[in-house]
Each structure stands twice: as C-alpha cells, then as structure tokens.
VEXVEXGU-396255 format. One record per atom (N, C-alpha, C): residue in three letters; atom name; x, y negated, z negated. Coordinates in pm, 1 decimal. Layout:
('ALA','CA',(X,Y,Z)) ...
//
This chain:
('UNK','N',(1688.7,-8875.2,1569.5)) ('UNK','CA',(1608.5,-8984.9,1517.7)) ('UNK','C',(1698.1,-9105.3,1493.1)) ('UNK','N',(1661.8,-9226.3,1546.2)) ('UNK','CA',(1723.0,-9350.5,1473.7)) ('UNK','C',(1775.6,-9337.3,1382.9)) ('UNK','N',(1660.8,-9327.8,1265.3)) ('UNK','CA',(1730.6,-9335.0,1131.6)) ('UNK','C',(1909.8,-9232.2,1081.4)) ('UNK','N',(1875.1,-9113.6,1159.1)) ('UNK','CA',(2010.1,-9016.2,1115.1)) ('UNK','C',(2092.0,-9018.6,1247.3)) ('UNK','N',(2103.8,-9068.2,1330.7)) ('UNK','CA',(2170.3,-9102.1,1432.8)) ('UNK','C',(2272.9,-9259.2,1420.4)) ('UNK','N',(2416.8,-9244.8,1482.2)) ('UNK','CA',(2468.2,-9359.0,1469.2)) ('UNK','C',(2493.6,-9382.5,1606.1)) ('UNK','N',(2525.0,-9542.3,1646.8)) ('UNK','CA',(2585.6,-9509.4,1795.3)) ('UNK','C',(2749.8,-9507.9,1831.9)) ('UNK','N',(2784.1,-9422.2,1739.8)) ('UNK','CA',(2922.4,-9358.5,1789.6)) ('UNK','C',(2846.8,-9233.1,1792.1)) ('UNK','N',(2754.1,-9172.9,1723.4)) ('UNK','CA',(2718.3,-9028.6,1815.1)) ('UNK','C',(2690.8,-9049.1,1927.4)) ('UNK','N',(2590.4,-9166.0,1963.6)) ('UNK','CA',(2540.3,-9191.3,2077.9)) ('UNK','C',(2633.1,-9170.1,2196.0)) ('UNK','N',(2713.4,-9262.9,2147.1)) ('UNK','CA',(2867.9,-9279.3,2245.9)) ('UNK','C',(2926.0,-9150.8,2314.8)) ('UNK','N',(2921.8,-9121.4,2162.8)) ('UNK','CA',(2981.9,-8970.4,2182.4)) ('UNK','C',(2911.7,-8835.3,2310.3)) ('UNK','N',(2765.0,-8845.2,2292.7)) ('UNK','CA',(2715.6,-8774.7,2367.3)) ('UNK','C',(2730.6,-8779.7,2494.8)) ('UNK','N',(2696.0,-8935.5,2550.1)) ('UNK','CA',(2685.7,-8998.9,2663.2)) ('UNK','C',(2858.2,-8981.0,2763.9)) ('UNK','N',(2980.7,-9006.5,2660.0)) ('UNK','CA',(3094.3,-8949.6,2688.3)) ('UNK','C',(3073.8,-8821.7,2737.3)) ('UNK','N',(3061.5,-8698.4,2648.3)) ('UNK','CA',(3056.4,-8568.1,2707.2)) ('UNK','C',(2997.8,-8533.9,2813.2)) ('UNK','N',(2883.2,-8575.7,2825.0)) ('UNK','CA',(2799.4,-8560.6,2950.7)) ('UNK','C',(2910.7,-8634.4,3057.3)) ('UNK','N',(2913.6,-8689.4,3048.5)) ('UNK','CA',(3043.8,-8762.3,3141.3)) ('UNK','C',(3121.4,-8681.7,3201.2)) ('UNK','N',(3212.9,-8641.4,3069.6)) ('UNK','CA',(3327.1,-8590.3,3130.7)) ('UNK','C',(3312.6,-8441.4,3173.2)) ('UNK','N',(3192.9,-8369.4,3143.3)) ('UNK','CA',(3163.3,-8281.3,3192.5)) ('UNK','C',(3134.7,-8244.6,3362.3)) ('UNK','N',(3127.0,-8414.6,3407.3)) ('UNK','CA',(3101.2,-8400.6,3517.8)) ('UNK','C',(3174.3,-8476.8,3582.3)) ('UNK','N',(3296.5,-8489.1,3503.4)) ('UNK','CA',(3444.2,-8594.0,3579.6)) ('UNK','C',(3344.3,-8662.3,3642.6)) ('UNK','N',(3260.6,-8781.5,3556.3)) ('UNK','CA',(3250.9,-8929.7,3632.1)) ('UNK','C',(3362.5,-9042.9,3569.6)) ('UNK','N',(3424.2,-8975.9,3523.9)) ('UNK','CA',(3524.4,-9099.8,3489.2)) ('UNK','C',(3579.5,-9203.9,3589.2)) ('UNK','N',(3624.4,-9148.6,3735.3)) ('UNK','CA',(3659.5,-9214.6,3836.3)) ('UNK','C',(3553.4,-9295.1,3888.8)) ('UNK','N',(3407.9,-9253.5,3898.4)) ('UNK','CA',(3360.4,-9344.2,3989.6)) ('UNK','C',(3285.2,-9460.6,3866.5)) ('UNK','N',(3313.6,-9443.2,3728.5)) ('UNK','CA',(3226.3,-9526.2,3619.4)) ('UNK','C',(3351.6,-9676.6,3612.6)) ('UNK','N',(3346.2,-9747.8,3704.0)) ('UNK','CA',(3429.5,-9907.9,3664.2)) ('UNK','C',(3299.6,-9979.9,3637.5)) ('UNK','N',(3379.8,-10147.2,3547.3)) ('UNK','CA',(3251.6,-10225.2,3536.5)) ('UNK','C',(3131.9,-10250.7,3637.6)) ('UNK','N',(3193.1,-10277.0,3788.7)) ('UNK','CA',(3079.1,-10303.3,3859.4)) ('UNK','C',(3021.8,-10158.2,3894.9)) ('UNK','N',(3040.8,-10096.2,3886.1)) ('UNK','CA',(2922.0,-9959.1,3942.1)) ('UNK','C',(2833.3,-9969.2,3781.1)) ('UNK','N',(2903.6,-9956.0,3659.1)) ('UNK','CA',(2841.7,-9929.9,3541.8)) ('UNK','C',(2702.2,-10071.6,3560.6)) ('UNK','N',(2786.1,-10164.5,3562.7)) ('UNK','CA',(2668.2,-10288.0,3558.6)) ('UNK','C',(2558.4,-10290.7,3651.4)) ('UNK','N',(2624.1,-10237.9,3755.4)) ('UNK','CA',(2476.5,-10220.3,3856.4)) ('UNK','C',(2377.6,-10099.5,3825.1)) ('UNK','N',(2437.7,-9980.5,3765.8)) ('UNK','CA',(2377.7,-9897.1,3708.4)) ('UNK','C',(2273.4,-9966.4,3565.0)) ('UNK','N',(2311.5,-10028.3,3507.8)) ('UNK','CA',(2262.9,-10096.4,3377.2)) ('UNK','C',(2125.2,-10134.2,3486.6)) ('UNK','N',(2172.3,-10280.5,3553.4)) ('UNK','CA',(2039.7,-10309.1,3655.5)) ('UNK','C',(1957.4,-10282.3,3730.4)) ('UNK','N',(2027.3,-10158.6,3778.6)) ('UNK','CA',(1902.2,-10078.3,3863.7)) ('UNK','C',(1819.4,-10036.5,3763.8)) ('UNK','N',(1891.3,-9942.0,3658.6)) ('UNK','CA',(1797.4,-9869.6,3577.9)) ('UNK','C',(1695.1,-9971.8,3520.7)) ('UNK','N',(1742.5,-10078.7,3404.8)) ('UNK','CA',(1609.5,-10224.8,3373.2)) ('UNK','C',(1563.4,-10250.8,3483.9)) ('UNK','N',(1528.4,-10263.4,3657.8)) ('UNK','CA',(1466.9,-10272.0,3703.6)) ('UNK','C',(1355.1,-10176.8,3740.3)) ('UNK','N',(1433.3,-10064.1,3705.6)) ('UNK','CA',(1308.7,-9923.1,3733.3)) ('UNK','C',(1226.2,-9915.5,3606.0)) ('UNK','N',(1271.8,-9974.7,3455.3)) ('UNK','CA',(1169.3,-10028.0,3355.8)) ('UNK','C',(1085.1,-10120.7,3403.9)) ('UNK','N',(1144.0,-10236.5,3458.2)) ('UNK','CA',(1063.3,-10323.7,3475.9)) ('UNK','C',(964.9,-10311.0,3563.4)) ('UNK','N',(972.1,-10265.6,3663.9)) ('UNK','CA',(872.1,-10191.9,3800.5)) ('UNK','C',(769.6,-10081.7,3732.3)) ('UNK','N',(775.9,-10045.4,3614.8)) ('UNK','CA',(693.0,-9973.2,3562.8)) ('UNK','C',(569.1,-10070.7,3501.7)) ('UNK','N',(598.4,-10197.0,3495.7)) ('UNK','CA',(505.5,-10291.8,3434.5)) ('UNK','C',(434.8,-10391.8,3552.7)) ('UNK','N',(521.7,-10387.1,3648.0)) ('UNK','CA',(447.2,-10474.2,3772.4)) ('UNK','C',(298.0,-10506.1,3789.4)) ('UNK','N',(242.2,-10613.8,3816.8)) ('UNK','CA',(136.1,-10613.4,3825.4)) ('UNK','C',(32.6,-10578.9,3719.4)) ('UNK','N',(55.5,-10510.8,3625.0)) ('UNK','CA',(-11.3,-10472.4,3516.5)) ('UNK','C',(-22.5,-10626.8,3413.9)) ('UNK','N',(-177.7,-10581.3,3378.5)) ('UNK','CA',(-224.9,-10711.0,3269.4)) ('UNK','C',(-171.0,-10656.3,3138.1)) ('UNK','N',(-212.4,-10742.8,3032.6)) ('UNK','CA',(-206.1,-10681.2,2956.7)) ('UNK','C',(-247.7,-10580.1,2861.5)) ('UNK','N',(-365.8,-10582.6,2854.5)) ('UNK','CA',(-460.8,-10453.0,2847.3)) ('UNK','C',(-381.9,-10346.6,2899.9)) ('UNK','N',(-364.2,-10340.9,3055.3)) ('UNK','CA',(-334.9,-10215.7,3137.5)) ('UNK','C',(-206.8,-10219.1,3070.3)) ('UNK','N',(-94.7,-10273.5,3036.0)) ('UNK','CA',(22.1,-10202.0,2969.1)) ('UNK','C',(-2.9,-10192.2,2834.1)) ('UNK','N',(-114.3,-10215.2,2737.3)) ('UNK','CA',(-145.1,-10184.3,2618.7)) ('UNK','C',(-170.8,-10012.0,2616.6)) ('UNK','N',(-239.7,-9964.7,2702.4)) ('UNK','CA',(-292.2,-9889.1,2747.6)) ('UNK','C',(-142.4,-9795.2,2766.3)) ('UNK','N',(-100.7,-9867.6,2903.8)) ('UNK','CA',(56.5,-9740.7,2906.1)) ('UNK','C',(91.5,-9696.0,2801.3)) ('UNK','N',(122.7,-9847.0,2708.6)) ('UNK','CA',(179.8,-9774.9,2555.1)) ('UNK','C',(111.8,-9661.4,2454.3)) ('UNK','N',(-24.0,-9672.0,2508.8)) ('UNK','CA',(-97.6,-9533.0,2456.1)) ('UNK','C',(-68.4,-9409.6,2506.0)) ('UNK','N',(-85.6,-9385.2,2636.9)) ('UNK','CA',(-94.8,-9297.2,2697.4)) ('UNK','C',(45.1,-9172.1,2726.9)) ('UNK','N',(69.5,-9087.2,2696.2)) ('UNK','CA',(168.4,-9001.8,2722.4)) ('UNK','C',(279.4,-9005.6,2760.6)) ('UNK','N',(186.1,-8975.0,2854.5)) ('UNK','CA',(317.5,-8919.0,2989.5)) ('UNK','C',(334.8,-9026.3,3062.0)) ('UNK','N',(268.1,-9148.3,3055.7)) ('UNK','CA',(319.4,-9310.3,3099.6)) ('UNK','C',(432.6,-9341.9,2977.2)) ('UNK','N',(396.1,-9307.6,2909.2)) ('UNK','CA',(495.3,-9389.6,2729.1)) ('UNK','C',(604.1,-9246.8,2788.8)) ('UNK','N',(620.7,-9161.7,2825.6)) ('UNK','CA',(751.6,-9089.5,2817.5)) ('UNK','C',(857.3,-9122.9,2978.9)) ('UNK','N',(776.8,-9174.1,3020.3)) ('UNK','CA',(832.4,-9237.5,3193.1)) ('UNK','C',(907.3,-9344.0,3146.4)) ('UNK','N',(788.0,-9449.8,3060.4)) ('UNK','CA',(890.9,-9558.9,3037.7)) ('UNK','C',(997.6,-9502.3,2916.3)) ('UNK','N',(1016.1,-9420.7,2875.2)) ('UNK','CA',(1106.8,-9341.7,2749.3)) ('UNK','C',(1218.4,-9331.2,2827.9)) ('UNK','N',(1218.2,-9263.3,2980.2)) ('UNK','CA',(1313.3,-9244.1,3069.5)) ('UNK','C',(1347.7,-9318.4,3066.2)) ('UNK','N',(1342.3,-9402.3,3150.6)) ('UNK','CA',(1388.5,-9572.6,3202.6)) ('UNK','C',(1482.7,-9633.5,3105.8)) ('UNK','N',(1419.2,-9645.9,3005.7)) ('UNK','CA',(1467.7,-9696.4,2879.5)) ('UNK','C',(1610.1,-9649.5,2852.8)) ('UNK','N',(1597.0,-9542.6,2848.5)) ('UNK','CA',(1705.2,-9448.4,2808.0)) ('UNK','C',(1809.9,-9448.8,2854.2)) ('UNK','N',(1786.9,-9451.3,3057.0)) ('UNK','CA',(1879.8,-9446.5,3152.4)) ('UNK','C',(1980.0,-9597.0,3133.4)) ('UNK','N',(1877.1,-9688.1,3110.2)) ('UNK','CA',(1952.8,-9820.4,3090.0)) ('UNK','C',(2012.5,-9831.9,2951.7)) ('UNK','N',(1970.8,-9781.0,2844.7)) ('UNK','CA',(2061.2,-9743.2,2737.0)) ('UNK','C',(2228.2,-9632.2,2736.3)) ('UNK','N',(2183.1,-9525.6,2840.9)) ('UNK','CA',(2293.7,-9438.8,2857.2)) ('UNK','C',(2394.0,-9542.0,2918.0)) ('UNK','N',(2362.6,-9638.2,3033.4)) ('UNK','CA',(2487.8,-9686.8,3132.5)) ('UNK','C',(2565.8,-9777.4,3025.0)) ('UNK','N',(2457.8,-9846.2,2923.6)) ('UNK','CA',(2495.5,-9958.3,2833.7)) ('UNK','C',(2619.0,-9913.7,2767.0)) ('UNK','N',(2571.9,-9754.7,2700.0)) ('UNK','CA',(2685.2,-9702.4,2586.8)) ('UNK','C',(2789.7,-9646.7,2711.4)) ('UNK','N',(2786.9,-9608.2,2836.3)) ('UNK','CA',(2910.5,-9562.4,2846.6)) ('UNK','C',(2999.2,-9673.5,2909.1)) ('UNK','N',(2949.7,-9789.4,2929.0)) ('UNK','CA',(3051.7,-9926.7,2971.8)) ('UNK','C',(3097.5,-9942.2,2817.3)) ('UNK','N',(2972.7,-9939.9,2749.0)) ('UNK','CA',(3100.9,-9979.0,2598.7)) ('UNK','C',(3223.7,-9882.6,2527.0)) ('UNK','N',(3145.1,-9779.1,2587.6)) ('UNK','CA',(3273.6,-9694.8,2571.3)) ('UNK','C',(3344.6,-9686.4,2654.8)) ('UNK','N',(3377.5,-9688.9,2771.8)) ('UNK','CA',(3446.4,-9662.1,2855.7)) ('UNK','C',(3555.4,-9818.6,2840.4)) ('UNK','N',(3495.3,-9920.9,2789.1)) ('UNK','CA',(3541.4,-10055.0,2789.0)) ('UNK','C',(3590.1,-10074.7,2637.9)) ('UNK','N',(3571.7,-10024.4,2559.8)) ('UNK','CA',(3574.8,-10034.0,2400.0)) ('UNK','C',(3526.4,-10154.4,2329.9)) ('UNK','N',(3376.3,-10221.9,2369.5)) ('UNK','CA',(3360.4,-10238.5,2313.1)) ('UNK','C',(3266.9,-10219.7,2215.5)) ('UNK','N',(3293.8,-10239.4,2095.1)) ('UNK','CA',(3236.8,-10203.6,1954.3)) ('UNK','C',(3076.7,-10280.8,1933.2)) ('UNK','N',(2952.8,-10141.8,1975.7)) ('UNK','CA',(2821.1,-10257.4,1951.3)) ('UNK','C',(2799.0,-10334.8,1835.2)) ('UNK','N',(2871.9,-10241.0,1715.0)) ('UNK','CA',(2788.9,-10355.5,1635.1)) ('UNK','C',(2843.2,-10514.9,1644.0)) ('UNK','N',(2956.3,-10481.2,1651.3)) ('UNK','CA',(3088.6,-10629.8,1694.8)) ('UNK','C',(2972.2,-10681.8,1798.2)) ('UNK','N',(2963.7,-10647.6,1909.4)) ('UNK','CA',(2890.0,-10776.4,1997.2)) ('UNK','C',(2753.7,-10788.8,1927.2)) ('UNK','N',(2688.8,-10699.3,1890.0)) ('UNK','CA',(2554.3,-10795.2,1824.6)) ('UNK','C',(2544.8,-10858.3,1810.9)) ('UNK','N',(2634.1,-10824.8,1683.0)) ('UNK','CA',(2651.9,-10926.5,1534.4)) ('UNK','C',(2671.8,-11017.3,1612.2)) ('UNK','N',(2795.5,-11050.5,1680.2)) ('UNK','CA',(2853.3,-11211.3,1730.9)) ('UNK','C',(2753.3,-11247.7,1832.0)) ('UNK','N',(2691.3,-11183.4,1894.3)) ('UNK','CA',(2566.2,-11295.1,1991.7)) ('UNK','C',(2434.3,-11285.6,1935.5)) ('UNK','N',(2390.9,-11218.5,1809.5)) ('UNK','CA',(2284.7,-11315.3,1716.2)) ('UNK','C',(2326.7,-11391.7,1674.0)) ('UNK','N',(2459.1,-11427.1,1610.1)) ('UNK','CA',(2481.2,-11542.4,1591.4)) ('UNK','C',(2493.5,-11687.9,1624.0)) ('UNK','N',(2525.4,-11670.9,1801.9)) ('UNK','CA',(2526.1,-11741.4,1863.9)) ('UNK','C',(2379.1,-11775.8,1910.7)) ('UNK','N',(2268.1,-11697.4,1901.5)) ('UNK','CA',(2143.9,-11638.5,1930.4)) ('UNK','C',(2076.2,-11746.9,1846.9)) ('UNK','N',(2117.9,-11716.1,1708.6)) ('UNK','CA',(2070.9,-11803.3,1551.5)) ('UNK','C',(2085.4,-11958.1,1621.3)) ('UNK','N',(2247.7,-11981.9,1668.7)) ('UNK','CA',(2261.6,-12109.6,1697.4)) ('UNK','C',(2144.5,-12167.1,1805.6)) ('UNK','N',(2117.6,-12108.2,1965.5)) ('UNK','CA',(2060.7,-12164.6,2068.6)) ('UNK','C',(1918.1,-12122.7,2043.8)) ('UNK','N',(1880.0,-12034.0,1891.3)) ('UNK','CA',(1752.9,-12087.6,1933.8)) ('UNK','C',(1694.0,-12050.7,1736.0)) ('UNK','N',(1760.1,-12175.4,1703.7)) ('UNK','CA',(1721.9,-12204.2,1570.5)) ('UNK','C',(1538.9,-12170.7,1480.9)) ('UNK','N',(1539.5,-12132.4,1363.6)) ('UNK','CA',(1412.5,-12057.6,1308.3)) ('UNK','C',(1310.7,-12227.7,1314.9)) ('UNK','N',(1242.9,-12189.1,1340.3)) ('UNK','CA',(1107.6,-12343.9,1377.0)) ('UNK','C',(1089.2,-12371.9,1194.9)) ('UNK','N',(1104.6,-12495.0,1235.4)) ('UNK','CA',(1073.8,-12577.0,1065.4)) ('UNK','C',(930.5,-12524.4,1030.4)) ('UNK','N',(922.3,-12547.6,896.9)) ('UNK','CA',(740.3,-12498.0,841.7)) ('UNK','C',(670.6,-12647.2,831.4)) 
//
C-alpha cells in the first residue's frame, strides 16, 4: 500500500528483479528512457479515441482499471530503475521541479 510503502522499497524491489535476471548490462539511460516511453505510450493508447464518458467508464470497470494498473506500473518500474541505476534521489528531484513547477506556473490570483 502507498501509505506503508517507501520508494527505497520500491527501488529496492525493482533492483532485485533486475539483478535476478542480470539486466544490468543491457539497462543504460537510452534503453531505460525508451523503455519509460514505450511503456507511457502503451498507457496512453489505452485512452485513444475514447470520450470522456467512455474513459469514465474504464475507470469503473475491472479488468480495464487493472490493464491500465499494468501500464502504469511498467512506466513506473523503468522510472525507479533509471533512478536507481543513476542515483537519483526521487524525493530530491520532485521537490526541486515543483519548485521550479511553483515558479512556471504560479497559483491564479482570487
């Protein structure tokens, strides 16, 4: 669960699975990054053409909501093992590109 989960476990898992299967050699930035993009494109191709109703609907439905769960996931796994494999620290980049985030797109006056 989110809540009792950190993402150095995350890290951690996504590592083991790894090295269980010596991908260490073929995981450099550009295979990892294209992995990141293929996978958000196989999310995104899950929404194609769909209104909004019809993806209101996906989000109801099962075994559509556990497809896009995949997807999701796959592009989350490549994310944590470039940062691990690269060291860098998620909460460190968050933090520093909401901030920059805060700057380019400031809270709308009342």
């Amino acid at each position: 669960m989110d809540k009792n989960t950190t993402v150095a476990d995350l890290k951690g898992r996504v590592f083991d699975f790894c090295e269980e299967r010596h991908w260490n050699k073929s995981h450099n930035p550009k295979d990892l990054s294209i992995g990141i993009s293929t996978e958000a494109n196989e999310l995104m191709d899950l929404f194609r053409f769909k209104s909004n109703d019809q993806m209101k609907e996906m989000m109801r439905d099962e075994r559509k909501r556990e497809r896009i769960g995949e997807e999701l996931a796959d592009t989350l796994i490549f994310s944590l093992r470039f940062a691990q494999m690269y060291s860098f620290d998620i909460d460190d980049i968050i933090r520093d590109k909401m901030v920059k985030n805060a700057v380019k797109y400031p809270k709308p006056e009342k």
